[in-house]
C-alpha positions as CSV (number, residue, x, y, z in Angstrom):
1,X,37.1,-47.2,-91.2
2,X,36.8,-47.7,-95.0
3,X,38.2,-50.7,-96.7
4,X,38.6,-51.6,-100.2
5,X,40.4,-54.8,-102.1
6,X,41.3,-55.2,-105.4
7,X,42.7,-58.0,-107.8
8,X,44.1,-57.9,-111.3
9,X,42.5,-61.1,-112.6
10,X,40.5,-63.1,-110.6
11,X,42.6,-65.0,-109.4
12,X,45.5,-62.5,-110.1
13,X,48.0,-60.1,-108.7
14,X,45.8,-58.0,-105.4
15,X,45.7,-55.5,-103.0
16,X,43.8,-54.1,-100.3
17,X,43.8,-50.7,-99.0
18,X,42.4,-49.4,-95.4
19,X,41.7,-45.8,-94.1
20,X,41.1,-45.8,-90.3
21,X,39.8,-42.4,-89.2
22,X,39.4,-41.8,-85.1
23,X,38.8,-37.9,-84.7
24,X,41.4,-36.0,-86.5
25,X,43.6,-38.8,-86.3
26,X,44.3,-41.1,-89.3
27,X,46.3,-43.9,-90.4
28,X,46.3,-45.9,-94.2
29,X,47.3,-49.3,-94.1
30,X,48.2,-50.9,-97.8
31,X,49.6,-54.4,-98.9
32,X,50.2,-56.4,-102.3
33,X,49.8,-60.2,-102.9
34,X,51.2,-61.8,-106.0
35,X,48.2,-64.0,-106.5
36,X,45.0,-63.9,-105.0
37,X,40.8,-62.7,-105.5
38,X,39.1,-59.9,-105.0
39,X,36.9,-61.4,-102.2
40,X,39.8,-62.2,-100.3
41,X,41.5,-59.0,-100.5
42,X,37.8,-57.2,-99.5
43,X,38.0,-59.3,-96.7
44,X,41.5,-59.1,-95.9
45,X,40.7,-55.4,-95.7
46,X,38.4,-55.8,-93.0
47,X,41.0,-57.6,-90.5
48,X,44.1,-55.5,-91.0
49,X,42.1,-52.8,-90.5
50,X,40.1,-53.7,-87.1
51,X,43.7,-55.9,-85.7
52,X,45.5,-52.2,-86.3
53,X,43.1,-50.4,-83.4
54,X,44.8,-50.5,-80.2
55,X,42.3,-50.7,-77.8
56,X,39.5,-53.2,-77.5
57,X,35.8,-52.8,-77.0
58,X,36.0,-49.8,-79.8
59,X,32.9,-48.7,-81.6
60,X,33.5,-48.8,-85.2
61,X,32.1,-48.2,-88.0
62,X,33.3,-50.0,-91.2
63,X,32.4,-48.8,-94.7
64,X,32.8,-51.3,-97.7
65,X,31.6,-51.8,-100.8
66,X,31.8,-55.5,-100.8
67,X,28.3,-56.8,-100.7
68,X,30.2,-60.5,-100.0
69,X,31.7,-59.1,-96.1
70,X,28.9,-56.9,-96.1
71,X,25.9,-59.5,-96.1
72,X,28.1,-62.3,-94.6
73,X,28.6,-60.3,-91.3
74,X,25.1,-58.2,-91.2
75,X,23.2,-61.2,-92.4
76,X,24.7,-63.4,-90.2
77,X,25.5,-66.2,-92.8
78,X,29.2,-66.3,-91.1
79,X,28.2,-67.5,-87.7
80,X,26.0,-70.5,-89.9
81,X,29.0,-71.3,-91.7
82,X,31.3,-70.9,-88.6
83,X,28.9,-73.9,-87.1
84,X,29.6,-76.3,-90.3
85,X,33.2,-75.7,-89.6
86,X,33.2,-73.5,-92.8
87,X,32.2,-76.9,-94.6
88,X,32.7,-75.9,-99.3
89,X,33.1,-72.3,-98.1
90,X,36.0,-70.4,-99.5
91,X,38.1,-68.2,-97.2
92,X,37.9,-70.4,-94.8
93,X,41.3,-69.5,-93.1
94,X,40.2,-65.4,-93.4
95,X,36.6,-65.9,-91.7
96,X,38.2,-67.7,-88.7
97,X,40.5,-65.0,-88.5
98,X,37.8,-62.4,-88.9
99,X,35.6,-63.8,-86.5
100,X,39.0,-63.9,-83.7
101,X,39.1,-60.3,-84.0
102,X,35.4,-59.7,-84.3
103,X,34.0,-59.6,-81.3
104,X,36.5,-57.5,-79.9
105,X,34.9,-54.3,-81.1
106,X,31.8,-53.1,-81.4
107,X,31.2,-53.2,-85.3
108,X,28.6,-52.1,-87.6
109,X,28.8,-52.2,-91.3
110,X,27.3,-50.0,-94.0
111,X,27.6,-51.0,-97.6
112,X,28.5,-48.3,-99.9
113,X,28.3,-48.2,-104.0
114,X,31.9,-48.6,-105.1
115,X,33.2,-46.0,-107.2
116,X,30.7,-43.5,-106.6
117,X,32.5,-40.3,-105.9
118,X,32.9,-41.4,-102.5
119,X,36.8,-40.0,-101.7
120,X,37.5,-42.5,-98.8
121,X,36.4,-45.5,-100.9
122,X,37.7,-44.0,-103.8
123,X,41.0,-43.3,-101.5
124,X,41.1,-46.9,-100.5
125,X,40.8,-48.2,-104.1
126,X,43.6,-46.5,-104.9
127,X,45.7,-47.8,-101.7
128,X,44.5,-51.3,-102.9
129,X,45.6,-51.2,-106.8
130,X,48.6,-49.6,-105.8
131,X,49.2,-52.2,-103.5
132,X,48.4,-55.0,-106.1
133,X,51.1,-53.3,-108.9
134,X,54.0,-53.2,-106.3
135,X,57.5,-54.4,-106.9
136,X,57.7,-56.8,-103.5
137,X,53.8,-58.6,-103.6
138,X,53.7,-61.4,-100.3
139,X,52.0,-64.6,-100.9
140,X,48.8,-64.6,-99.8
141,X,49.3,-68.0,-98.1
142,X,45.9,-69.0,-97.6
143,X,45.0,-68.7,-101.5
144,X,48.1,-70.3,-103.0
145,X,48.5,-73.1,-100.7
């Protein structure tokens, strides 16, 4: 799975973009909020993508080039912060739902440099920026409330 999120502005007009890639099967998965951050929209990425798999207990790898979902899951800092009730943490509202469809899987991340000729992250970008210019953006409830 590679995942990407993008924002015009910061806070601004975002996006996030997905790839999900199981054998030769693969499915994109796109979506535009009118105001939102970049962080939110990397991490955004992550849940759309691992709620869209059908089947539990999959093993999946996730590429991203967000060192904040990156290091918060690999280095563990989520489950600390998931103890303090997410206490002066933002995204509050997407780490809880992250860490609902979390242990579901089996999930590995690997950080990758971000705009590096890599065509799936470079794919995904593209998902996510279109997204974020869209006609019909949603309201990225969590943000603007």
């Amino acid at each position: 799975m590679y995942t990407d999120g993008s924002s015009r502005g910061n806070p601004g007009p975002g996006g996030f973009g997905v790839v999900l890639i199981s054998g030769h099967h693969r499915k994109e998965l796109s979506k535009g909020f009118r105001l939102t951050t970049n962080n939110r929209m990397e991490l955004l990425s992550v849940i759309e993508g691992l709620e869209a798999l059908k089947q539990e207990g999959q093993q999946v790898v996730i590429y991203s080039d967000s060192k904040y979902v990156v290091d918060s899951v690999e280095k563990r800092w989520v489950f600390g912060w998931e103890k303090k009730d997410f206490r002066g943490k933002k995204n509050a509202d997407l780490w809880k739902r992250f860490l609902k469809i979390y242990p579901r899987h089996r999930v590995k991340f690997t950080w990758i440099k971000g705009h590096n000729d890599n065509p799936e992250n470079e794919h995904c970008d593209m998902l996510a920026v279109q997204a974020a210019q869209g006609r019909h953006l949603e309201e990225d409830r969590g943000y603007e409330q």
